[in-house]
C-alpha positions in Angstrom: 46.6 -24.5 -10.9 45.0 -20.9 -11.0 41.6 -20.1 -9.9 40.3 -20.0 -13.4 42.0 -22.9 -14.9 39.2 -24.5 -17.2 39.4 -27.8 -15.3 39.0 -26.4 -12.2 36.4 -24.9 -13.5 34.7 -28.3 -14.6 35.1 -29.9 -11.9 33.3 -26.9 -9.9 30.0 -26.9 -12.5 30.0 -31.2 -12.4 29.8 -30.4 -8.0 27.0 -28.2 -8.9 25.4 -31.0 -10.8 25.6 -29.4 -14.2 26.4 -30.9 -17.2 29.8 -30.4 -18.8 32.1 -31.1 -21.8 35.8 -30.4 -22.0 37.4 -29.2 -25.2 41.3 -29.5 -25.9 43.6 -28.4 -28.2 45.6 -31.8 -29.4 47.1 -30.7 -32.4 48.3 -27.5 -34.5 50.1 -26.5 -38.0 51.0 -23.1 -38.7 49.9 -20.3 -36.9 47.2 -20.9 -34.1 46.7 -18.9 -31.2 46.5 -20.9 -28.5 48.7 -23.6 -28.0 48.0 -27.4 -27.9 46.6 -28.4 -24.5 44.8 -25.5 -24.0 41.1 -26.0 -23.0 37.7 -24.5 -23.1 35.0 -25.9 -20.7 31.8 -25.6 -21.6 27.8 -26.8 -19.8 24.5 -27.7 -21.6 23.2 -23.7 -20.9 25.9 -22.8 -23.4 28.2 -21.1 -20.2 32.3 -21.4 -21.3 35.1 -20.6 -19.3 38.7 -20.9 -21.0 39.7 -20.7 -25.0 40.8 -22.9 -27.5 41.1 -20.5 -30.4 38.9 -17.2 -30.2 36.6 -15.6 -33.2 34.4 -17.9 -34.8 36.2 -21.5 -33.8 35.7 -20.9 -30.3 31.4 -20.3 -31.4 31.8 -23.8 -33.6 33.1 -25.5 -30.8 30.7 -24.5 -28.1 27.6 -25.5 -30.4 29.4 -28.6 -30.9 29.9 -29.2 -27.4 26.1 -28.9 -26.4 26.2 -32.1 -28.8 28.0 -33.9 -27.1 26.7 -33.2 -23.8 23.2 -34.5 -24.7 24.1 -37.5 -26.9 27.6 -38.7 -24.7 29.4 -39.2 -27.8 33.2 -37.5 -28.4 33.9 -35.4 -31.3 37.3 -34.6 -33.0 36.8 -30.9 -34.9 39.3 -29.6 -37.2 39.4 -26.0 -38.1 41.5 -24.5 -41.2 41.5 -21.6 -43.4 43.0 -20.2 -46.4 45.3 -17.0 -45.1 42.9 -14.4 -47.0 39.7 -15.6 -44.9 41.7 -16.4 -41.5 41.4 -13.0 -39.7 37.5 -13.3 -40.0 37.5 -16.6 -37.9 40.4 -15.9 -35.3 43.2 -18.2 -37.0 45.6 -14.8 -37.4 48.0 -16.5 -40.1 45.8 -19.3 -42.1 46.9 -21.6 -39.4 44.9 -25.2 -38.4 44.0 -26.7 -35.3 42.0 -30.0 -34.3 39.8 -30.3 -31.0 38.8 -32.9 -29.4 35.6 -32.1 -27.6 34.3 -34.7 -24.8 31.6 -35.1 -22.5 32.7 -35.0 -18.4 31.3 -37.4 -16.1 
């Protein structure tokens, strides 16, 4: 694993007793830029190492995250857009992605 892998990451931040949720890509259509699998880690201060999609998904799914964190409870996110409005949210070509978003430890 490389030094900034997202779960190496975690697993550092949980050893300093903070509180962490994982994020994962587990399924795409069309165009998405980041491939499924790929992971954003993210504590309850709002902190993120990693990327699941960049532009406005990867804000989403960090506010979603400190969610989870307090109340334990897994959420499945699903981001799409119509190709005219994609560029303004990071999906480059109107792609969709879904993100599972879960609370470590």
């Amino acid at each position: 694993m490389q030094e900034n892998d997202p779960l190496m990451i975690a697993e550092e931040w949980m050893k300093a007793g903070r509180n962490v949720a994982i994020a994962t890509v587990i399924e795409t259509w069309g165009s998405a830029p980041r491939p499924v699998g790929s992971h954003l880690v993210i504590d309850a201060d709002g902190n993120f190492e990693g990327s699941v999609s960049g532009g406005c998904v990867e804000g989403a799914v960090v506010a979603e995250a400190a969610d989870v964190i307090a109340s334990g409870e897994p959420r499945m996110l699903e981001f799409g857009v119509a190709d005219e409005t994609a560029w303004r949210v990071g999906l480059s070509c109107g792609g969709r992605i879904k993100v599972y978003v879960e609370r470590l430890g």
